[in-house]
N, C-alpha and C positions, 0 to 999 in steps of 0.2 A: 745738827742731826737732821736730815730730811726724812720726810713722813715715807719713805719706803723703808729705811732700816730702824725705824724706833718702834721697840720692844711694845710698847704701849698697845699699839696697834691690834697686835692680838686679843687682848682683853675687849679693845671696843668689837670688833669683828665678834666677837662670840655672843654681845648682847647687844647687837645692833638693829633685833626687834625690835625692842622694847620703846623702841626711840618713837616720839608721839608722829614723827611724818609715816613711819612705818606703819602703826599701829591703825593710821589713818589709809593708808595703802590696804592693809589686809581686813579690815570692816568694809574698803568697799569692795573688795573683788567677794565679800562674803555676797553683800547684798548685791552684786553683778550675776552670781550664780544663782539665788533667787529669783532675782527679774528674769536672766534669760532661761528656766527651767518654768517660769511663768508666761513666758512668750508662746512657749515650747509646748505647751499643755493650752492653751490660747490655739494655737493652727490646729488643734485635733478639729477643731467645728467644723473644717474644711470635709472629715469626716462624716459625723454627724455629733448630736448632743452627747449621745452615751459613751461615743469615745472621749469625748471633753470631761465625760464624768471619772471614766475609766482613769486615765492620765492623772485626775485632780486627786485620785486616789493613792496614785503614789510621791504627788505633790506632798498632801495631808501626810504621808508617815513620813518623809524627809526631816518636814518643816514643824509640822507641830506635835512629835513626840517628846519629851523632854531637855534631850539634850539638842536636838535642832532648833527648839523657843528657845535655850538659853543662846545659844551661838547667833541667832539670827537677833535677838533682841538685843544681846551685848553689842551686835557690830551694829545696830542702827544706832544706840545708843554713842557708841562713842566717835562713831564718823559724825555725827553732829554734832557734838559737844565740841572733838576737837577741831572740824570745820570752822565752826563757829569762832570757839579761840582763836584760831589762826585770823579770822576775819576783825574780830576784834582790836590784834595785837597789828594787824598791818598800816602801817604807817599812811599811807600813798596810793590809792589807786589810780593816778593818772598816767603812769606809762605801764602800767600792766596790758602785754601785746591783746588786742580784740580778740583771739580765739580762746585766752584763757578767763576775759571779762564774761563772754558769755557762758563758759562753761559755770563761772560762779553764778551768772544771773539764773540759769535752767539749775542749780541746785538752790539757791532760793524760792525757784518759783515749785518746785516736787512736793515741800511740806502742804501748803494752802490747795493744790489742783489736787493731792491723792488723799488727804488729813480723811474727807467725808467718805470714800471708798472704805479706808483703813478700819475706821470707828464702823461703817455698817455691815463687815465680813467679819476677820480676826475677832477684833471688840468683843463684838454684838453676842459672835459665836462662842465666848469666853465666857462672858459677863452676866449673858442673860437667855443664855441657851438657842441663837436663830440658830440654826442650820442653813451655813449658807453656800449653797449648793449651787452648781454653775446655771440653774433656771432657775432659783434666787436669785441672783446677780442679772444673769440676763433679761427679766423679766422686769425688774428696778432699774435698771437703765436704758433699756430700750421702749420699755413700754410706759412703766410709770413715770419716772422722771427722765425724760429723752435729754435734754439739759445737761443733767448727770453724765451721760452718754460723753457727751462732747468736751466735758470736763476730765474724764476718767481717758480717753483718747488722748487730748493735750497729754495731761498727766503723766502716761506713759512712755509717751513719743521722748517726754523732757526728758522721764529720767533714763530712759535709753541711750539719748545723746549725751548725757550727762556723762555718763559713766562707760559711753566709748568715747568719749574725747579724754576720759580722765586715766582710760588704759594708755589712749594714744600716749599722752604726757611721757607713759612712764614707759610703756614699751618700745617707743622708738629710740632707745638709748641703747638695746639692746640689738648685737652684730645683724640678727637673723632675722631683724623687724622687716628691713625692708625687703627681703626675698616673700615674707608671708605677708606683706600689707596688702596686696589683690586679693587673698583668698580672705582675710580677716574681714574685707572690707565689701566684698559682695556679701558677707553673713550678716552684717553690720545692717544690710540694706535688704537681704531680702526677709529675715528670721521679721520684723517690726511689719512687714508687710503680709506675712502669711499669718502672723498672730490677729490682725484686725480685719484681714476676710475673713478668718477661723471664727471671728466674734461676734459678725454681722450673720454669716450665714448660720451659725447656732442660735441668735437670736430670732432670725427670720425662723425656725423652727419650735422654738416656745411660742411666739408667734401664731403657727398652726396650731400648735397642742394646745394653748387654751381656746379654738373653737371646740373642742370635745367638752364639754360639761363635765362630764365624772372625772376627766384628767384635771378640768381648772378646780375640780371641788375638791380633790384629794389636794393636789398642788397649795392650796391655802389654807387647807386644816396642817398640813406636814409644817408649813412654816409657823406658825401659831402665833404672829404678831397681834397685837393688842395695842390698843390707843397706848396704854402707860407706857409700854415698851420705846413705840413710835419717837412718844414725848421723852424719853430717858435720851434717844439719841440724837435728837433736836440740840437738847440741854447739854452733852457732851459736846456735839461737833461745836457748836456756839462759842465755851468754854475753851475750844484748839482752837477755834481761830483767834480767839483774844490772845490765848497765848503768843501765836506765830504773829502777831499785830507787833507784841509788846516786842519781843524779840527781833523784829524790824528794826522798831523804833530804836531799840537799843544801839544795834550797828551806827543806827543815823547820828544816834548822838556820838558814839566813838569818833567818826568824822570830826564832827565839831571841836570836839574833847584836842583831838593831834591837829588841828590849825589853832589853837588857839596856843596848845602847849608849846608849838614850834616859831611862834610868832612871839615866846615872851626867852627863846634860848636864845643863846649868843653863837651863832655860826661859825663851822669849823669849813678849812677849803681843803679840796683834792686838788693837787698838783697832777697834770699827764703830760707826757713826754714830747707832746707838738708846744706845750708852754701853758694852754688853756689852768686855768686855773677856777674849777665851782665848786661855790659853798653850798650846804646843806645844816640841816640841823644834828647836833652832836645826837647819837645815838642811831644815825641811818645806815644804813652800809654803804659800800662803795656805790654796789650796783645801781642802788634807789639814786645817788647824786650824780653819777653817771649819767642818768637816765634824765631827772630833774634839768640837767647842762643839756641835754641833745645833745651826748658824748655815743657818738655808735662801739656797743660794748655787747658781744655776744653773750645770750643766754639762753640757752637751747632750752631745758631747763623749766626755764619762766621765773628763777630765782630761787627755787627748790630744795638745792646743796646737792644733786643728782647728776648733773652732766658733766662739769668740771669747765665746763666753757667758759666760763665767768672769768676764769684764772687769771692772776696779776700776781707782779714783782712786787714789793712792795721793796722801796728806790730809799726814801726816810722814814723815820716815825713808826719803826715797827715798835722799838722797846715801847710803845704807848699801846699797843694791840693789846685786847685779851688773849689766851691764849685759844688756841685753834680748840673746837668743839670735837665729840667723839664721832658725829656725824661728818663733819669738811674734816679729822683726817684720816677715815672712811677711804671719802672719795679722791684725797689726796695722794694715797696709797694706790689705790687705784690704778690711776693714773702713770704714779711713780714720778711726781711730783720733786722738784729739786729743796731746794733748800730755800727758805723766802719767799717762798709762791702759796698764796693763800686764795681762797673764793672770795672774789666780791659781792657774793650775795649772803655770805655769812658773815661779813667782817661787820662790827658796828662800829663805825669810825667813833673816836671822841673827842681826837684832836686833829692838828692838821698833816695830812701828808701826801708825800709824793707816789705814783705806783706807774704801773709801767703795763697794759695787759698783753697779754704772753699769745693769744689769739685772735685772728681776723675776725669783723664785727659780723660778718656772713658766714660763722665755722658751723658747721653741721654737726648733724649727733654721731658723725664717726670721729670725731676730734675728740669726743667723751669714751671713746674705746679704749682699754689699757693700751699704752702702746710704748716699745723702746726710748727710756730716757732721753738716748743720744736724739731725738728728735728736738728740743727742747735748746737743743746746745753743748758739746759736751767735746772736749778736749780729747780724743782717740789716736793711738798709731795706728793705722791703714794701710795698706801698701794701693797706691793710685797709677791706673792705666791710663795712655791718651795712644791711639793711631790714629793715622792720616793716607786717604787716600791719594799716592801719588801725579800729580798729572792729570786729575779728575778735571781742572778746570778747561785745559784745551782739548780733552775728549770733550766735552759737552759744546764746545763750539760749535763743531763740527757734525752735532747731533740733532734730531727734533725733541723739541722738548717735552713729546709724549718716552720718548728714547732713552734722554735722561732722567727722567722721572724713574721710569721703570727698573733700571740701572742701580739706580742711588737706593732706590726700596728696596730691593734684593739683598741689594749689600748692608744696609742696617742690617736686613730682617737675617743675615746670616754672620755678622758680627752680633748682634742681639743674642742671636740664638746661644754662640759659644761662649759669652762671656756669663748669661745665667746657668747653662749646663757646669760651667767651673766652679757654681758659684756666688759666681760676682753680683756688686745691683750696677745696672744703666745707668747711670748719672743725667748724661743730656747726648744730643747730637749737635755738634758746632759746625756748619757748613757741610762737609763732608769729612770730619771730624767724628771720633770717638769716645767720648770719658769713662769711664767706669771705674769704680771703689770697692777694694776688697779687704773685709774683715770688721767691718759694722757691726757683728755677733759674732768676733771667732779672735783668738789669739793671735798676735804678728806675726808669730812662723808657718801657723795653717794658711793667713792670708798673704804673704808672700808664695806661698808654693801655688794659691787658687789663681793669682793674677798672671804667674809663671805659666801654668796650665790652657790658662784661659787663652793668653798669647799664642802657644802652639796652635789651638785649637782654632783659632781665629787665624791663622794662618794656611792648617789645614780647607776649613770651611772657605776661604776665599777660592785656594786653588779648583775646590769642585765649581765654584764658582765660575770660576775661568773657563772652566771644561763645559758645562751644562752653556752659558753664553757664547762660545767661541765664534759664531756665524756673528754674532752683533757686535764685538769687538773688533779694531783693528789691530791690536796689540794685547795681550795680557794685565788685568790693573797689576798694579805694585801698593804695598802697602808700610809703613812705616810702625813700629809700635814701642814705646818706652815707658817703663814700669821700676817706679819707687815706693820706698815705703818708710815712713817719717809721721810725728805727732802734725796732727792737725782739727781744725775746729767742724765738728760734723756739726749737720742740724738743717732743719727745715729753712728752707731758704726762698725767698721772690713775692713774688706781689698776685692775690687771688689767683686765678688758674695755673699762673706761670709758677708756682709755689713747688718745687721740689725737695729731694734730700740731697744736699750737694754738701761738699768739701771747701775749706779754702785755708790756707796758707803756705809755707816755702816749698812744703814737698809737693802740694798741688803744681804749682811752676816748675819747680826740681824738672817733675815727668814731661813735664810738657818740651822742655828743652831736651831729655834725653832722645824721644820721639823727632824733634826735627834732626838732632844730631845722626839718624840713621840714614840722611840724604850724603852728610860729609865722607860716611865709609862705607858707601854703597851696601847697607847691610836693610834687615829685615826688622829688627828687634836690637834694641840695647837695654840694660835693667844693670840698676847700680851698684856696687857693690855690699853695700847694708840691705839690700832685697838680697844676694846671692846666699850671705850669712844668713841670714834670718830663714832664707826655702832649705839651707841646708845643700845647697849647689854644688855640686861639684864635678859637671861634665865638662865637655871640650866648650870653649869660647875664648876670643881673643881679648884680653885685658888692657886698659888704657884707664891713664889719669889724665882728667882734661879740669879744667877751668869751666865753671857755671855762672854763668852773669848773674850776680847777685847774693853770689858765693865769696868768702874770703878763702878757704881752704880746698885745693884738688877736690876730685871727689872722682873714686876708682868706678870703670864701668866695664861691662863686661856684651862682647860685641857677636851676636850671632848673624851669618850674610841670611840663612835661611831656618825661622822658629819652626818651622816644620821638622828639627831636626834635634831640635832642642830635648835634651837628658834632662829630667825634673824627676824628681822621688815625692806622687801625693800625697805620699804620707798616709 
């Protein structure tokens, strides 16, 4: 059973929140909305003071009514908790890509650079009554502790980037990321930029206002700080940063903890398909041994369970797998995933096996888009085009080859044209050759009638053809076209760029022999008689049984001189 049709599926899709990568995804777009609604009330200074005041005001009822402390406390709480766990549980940090190491170093470094901010706003103002008011703040860090200033700047910038690199992760998997990446990404750069001129130039305004005596004398009765108070939150911040030390240390030792563990297991090996053969420690996944060997193994991702890029065959040793998690067959659904195709970054190997991966080491986050099975590999009836332009090659002797150029585009750009308006996909262009495959999403009798169609059409479009170029030709092109339709192997096919969706087996040759046989009968078009059944055929054409190199049995074909002429019912 493959993860598109097992029943299962639905049940995880319905609580596929709950899942702790999820649950880690939405505490932080909680606290993303925080920060940039905190940027965002930051540029008022651009203003002046009282509009930073005005702003913080409807900051304050967002965030600290009730149900905004619980939501904003829950999500900080448990994006660090389970940051943390994940950080704990990970095996390996040496091939994890540099944009995702940093992104964990600027989320380790948020706790210690904001911890003193946090404890002398929120805290203070919970705890022990400050009021801490944006000339509060501004006044403590610009004037009294300037220090602070430069701490609480880093601070913010980190976790800025933090948490747009941590959207990036997740939103470039989706179709429409990259049409919004310029806009998302000037907001990115300029919202952290107008927040810290907003903060200087309100600052340089309390700044002023305590040369007024009766403003600095109310200003310091209204916050009503006290030595004890002061000393309370000395005694606190002290207290978090021991904490954040211990919890350092802690990571450090997990390190230690997984070299030591891995150095007393008994190694299991990944078999790949060039022959390489690396071992890792039982319990790693594909992807970490992959990675371990300098095996180039795509993961868009970063190892996730999110992209699907990872994807692999797995070749032997599957009966020794876990079974697939509610998260990888999520994404394997997704996808539409076949049968024996798992995530290398959710498999934890425990014995030895062979796998095979299904994607270039260079695949992008559009290979993580749902997209038709048959891409994949997949045994389809088709009905398959091939034309050929007649003669093309001693017209272009005689031509300049700005002349043939021009020529030979035209004539794609007007076969192109009629074989997508039928329909059909382009396959490739082979010289001055045409392929085209029709029925990749559609039953064999719609796609025998679209290929039938598409031939007239493409017969038609030359003849304008003819007519619009008549001064640049010395003769009329002629065009050849033959069209079958037979099981054959679809599927993403060639080597990085050159990677299309092509065809290949008997009926792919079938057509291409039927195509040159329309030089033998001086005709336009021939299409075989299992296309004619199959579109439902039944106009004027001449009829022949010929012999096909490669073929043991005749094989009926049906002969038009001109498809321009050709009786098809679309259906």
């Amino acid at each position: 059973m493959t993860a598109e049709n097992d029943p299962s599926i639905d049940i995880v899709d319905k609580h596929r929140w709950v899942r702790a990568s999820s649950l880690r995804l939405y505490s932080g777009l909680v606290l993303m909305v925080f920060l940039c609604m905190h940027l965002i009330n930051h540029s008022l200074g651009l203003i002046s003071l009282d509009a930073m005041e005005a702003g913080r005001t409807v900051f304050v009822a967002v965030w600290r009514n009730p149900l905004g402390t619980v939501i904003l406390l829950l999500a900080m709480m448990v994006h660090v908790v389970l940051v943390f766990a994940k950080l704990l549980a990970h095996r390996s940090y040496k091939r994890i890509p540099a944009k995702e190491v940093l992104q964990i170093t600027m989320g380790l470094a948020i706790p210690p650079l904001l911890a003193g901010h946090l404890i002398g706003t929120r805290v203070s103002h919970e705890l022990i009554g400050i009021h801490d008011s944006y000339a509060y703040v501004l006044f403590n860090l610009w004037i009294a502790a300037p220090e602070q200033a430069a701490m609480q700047t880093a601070g913010t910038l980190v976790a800025w980037l933090h948490g747009c690199l941590g959207l990036h992760f997740w939103l470039r998997l989706k179709p429409w990321y990259e049409d919004a990446f310029p806009y998302l990404y000037t907001i990115a750069i300029i919202l952290p930029l107008l927040a810290l001129t907003g903060f200087v130039n309100g600052a340089n305004e309390v700044e002023t206002l305590l040369r007024d005596p009766i403003w600095k004398q109310n200003f310091f009765d209204a916050l009503g700080i006290t030595d004890a108070k002061y000393q309370w939150y000395l005694q606190v911040r002290e207290v978090t940063y021991i904490v954040i030390v211990v919890l350092l240390m802690t990571l450090l030792l997990s390190r230690i903890f997984w070299f030591i563990y891995f150095r007393r297991e008994t190694l299991i090996s990944i078999t790949y398909p060039d022959g390489r053969i690396i071992s890792g420690a039982p319990g790693s996944t594909i992807l970490e041994i992959s990675q371990l060997g300098n095996i180039p193994h795509a993961a868009v991702c970063g190892g996730r369970g999110r992209c699907s890029t990872c994807r692999v065959r797995i070749i032997s040793g599957e009966d020794t797998l876990p079974p697939p998690s509610d998260k990888e067959l999520a994404v394997l659904k997704r996808v539409g995933a076949s049968e024996g195709t798992r995530l290398a970054c959710q498999i934890q190997a425990v014995s030895n096996l062979s796998v095979a991966p299904l994607l270039p080491a260079k695949a992008t986050a559009r290979h993580s888009f749902s997209r038709p099975r048959y891409l994949q590999g997949e045994e389809k009836e088709i009905a398959i085009l091939f034309a050929d332009l007649r003669s093309f090659t001693k017209f272009s002797e005689h031509k300049l080859p700005y002349d043939v150029v021009f020529v030979i585009n035209q004539y794609f750009r007007h076969m192109g044209e009629a074989i997508e308006r039928s329909g059909g996909h382009l396959d490739k262009f082979i010289g001055d050759g045409v392929m085209a495959l029709f029925g990749l999403e559609d039953k064999p009798d719609i796609a025998a009638r679209k290929a039938l169609s598409a031939a007239k059409e493409m017969a038609i479009e030359l003849d304008l053809m003819n007519k619009s170029l008549k001064s640049d030709l010395s003769e009329p092109l002629q065009i050849g076209i033959g069209v079958h339709i037979g099981s054959v192997i679809v599927g993403e096919m060639g080597y990085g760029k050159a990677t299309s969706i092509t065809a290949i087996g008997d009926a792919v040759n079938t057509a291409s022999r039927l195509e040159n046989m329309n030089k033998e009968y001086g005709s336009q078009l021939i299409f075989s008689e299992k296309t004619a059944l199959a579109a439902g055929f039944e106009g004027n054409s001449s009829r022949e049984k010929v012999m096909i190199r490669g073929r043991n049995e005749p094989l009926g074909i049906h002969i038009i001189k001109d498809a321009m002429t050709l009786q098809i019912d679309k259906g």
